[in-house]
RODO-2510 file (C-alpha; in nm, 4 decimals, decimal comma):
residues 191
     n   res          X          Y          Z
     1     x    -4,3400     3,3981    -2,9375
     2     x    -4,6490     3,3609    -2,6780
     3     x    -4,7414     3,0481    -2,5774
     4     x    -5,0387     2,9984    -2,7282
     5     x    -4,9036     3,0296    -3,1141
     6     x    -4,6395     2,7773    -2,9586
     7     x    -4,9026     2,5231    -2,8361
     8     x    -5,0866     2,5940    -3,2177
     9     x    -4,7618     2,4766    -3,3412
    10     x    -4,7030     2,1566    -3,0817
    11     x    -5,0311     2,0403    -3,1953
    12     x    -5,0025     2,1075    -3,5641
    13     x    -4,7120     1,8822    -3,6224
    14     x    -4,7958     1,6543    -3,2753
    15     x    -4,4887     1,7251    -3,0869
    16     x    -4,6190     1,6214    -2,7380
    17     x    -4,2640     1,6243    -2,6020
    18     x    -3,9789     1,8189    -2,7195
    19     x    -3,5833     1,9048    -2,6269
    20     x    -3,4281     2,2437    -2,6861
    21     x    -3,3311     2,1484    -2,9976
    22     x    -3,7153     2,0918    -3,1071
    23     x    -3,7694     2,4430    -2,9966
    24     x    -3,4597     2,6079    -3,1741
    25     x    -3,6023     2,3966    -3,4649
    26     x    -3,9132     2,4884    -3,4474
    27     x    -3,9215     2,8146    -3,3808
    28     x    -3,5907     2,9217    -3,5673
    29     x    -3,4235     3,0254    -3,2352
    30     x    -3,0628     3,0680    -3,1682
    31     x    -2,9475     2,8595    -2,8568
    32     x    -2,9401     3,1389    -2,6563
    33     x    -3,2804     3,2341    -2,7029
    34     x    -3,4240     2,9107    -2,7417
    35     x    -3,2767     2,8281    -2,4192
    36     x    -3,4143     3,1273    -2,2539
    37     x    -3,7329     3,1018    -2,3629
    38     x    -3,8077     2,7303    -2,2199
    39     x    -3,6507     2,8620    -1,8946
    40     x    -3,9477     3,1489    -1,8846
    41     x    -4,1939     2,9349    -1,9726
    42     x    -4,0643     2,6489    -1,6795
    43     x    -4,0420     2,9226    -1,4239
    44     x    -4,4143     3,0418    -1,5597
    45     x    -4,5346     2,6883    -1,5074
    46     x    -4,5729     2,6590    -1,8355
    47     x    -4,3515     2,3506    -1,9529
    48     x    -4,2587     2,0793    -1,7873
    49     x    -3,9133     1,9030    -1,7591
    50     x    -3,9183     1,5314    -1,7991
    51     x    -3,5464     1,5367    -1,7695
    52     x    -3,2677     1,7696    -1,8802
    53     x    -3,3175     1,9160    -2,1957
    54     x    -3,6501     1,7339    -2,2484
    55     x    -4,0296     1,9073    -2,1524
    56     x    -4,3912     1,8950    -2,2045
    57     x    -4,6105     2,1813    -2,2291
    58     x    -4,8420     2,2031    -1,9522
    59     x    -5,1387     2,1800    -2,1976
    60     x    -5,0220     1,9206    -2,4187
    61     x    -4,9629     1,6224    -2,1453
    62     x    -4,8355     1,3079    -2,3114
    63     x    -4,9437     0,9695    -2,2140
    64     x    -4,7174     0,8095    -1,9357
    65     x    -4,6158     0,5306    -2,1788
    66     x    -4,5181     0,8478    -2,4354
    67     x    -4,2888     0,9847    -2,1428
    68     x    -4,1539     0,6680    -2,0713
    69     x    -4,0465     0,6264    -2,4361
    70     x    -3,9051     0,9470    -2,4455
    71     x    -3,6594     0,9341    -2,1269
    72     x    -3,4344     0,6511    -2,2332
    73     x    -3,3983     0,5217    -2,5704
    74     x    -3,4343     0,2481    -2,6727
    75     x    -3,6702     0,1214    -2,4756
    76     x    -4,0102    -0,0666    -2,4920
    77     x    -4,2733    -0,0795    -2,2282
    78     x    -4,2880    -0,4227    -2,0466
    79     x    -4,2969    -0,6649    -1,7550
    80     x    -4,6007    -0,5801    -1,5192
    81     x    -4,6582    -0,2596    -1,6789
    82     x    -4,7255    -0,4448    -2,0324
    83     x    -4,9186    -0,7625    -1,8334
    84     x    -5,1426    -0,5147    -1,6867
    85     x    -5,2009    -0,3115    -2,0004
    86     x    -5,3224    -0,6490    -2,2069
    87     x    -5,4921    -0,7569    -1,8616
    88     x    -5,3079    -1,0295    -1,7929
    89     x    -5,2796    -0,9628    -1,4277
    90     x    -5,5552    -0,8040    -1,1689
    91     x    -5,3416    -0,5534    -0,9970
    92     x    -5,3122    -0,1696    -1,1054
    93     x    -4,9878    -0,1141    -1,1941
    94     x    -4,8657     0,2535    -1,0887
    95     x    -4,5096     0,2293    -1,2116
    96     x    -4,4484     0,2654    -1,5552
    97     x    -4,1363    -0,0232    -1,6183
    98     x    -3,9733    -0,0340    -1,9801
    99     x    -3,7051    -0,2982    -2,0899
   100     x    -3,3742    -0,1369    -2,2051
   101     x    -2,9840    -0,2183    -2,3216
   102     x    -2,8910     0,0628    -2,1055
   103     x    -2,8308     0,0632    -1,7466
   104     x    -3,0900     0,0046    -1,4894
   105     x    -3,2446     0,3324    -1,3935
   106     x    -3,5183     0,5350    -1,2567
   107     x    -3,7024     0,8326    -1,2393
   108     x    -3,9950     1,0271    -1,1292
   109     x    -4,2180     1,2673    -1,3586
   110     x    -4,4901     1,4439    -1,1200
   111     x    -4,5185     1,1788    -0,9277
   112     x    -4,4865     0,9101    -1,1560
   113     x    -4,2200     0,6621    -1,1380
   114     x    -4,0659     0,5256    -1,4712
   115     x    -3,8479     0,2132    -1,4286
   116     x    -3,5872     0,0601    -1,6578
   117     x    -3,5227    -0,2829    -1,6381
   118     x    -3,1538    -0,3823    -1,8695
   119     x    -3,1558    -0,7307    -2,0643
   120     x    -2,8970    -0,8148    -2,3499
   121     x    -2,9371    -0,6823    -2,6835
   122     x    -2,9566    -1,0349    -2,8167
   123     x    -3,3195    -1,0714    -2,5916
   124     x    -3,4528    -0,7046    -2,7175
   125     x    -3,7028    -0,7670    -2,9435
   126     x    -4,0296    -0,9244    -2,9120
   127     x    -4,2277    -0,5493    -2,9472
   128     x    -4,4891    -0,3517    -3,1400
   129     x    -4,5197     0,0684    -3,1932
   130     x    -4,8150     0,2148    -3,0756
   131     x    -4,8568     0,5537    -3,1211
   132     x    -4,5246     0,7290    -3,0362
   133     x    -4,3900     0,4306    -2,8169
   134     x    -4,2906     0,0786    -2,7888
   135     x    -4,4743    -0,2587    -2,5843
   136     x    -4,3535    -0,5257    -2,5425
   137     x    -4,5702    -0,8103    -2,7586
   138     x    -4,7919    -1,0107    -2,4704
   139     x    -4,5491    -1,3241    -2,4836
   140     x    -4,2403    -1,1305    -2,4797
   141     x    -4,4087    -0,9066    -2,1628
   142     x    -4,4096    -1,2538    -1,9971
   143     x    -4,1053    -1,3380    -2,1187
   144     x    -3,9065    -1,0659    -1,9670
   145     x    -4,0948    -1,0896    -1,6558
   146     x    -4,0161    -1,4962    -1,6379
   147     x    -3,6350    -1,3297    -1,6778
   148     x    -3,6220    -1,0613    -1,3925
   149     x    -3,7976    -1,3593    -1,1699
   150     x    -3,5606    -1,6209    -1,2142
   151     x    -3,2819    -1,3384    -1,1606
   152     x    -3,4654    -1,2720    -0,8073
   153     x    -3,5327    -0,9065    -0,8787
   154     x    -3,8945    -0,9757    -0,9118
   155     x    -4,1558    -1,1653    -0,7151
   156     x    -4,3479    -1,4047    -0,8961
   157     x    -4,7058    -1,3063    -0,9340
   158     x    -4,9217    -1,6205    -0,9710
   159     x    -5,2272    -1,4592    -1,0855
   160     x    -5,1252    -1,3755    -1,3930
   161     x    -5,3538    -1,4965    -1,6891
   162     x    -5,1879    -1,7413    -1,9215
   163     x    -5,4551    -1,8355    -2,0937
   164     x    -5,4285    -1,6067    -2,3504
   165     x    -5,0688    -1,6340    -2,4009
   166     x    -4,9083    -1,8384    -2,6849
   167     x    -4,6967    -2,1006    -2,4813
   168     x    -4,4702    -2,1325    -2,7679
   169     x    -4,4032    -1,8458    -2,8457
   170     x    -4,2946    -1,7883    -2,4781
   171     x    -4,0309    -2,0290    -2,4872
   172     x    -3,9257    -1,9195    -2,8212
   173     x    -3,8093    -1,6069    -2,6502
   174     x    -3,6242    -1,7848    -2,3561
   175     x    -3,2723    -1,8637    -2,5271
   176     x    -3,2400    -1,4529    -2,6138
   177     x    -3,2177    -1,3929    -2,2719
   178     x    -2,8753    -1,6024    -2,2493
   179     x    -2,9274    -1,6826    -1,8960
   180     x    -2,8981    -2,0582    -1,6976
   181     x    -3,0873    -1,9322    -1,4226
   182     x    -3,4025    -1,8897    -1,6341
   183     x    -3,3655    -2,1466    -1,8668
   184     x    -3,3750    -2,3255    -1,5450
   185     x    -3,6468    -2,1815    -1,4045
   186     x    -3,8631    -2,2490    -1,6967
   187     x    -3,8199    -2,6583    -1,6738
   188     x    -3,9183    -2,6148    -1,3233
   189     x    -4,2121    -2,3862    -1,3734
   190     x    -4,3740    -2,3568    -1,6869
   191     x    -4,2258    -2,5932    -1,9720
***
């Protein structure tokens, strides 16, 4: 198959990423050739790897927050990255951080680093789809952020923008977390 009839297809049923499965799928490969195909076409420049076992086509490049989605799962964008994104900060955020059950992780994409930040699955919620990925809802952005700050692991930013924030809804989010050291934080800070 050339590449071109291969991006036709990508784009016809808007497969930005894909894993070699996709492309045995897709393409009615065997796993033999499927895999020997993506390796030609990532020593041609042609795909990308995100990770093992999971590439972009060079001419089909996904949105960060799409990539982010993609390398752990489940996971919802979040904490600055989601504060910035609904402008409730000032500062450019060049770090793509999602919220996950999983372990704490990173990684880089060309250049790009994609952080995963673990909570309890009893405080992962609080999010809205957007095209192919997850955000965290403004209030539970600050939320988790409030979380990760009381925890230390964060410095607290006081320019972000509350005014747009539901208050309540805020601190309806705080007992999901499970955590004294927020709850704590919140009397001292912003209950």
């Amino acid at each position: 198959m050339r590449y071109l009839d291969f991006l036709e297809f990508q784009q016809k049923n808007k497969l930005e990423i894909f894993s070699n499965s996709d492309v045995e799928i897709m393409l009615k490969l065997s796993t033999n050739s499927a895999k020997t195909l993506i390796n030609r076409y990532l020593k041609d420049g042609l795909f990308i790897k995100i990770k093992k076992g999971l590439y972009y086509s060079k001419d089909l490049i996904p949105n960060g927050f799409n990539i982010a989605s993609s390398l752990i799962k489940p996971s919802y964008i979040s904490l600055e990255t989601a504060l910035s994104e609904y402008g409730l900060i000032p500062e450019i955020v060049y770090s793509i951080t999602s919220i996950t059950t999983k372990t704490t992780t990173e990684f880089n994409v060309k250049g790009i680093n994609y952080i995963y930040k673990s909570v309890k699955k009893t405080a992962f919620t609080g999010y809205i789809k957007k095209d192919n990925y997850l955000i965290a809802k403004p209030e539970k952005a600050l939320a988790d952020y409030f979380y990760f700050v009381s925890l230390g692991r964060l410095a607290y930013n006081d320019r972000i923008n509350t005014g747009k924030i539901l208050k309540k809804t805020v601190l309806d989010y705080i007992p999901l977390f499970q955590s004294k050291s927020l709850d704590s934080w919140i009397k001292k800070n912003y209950a």
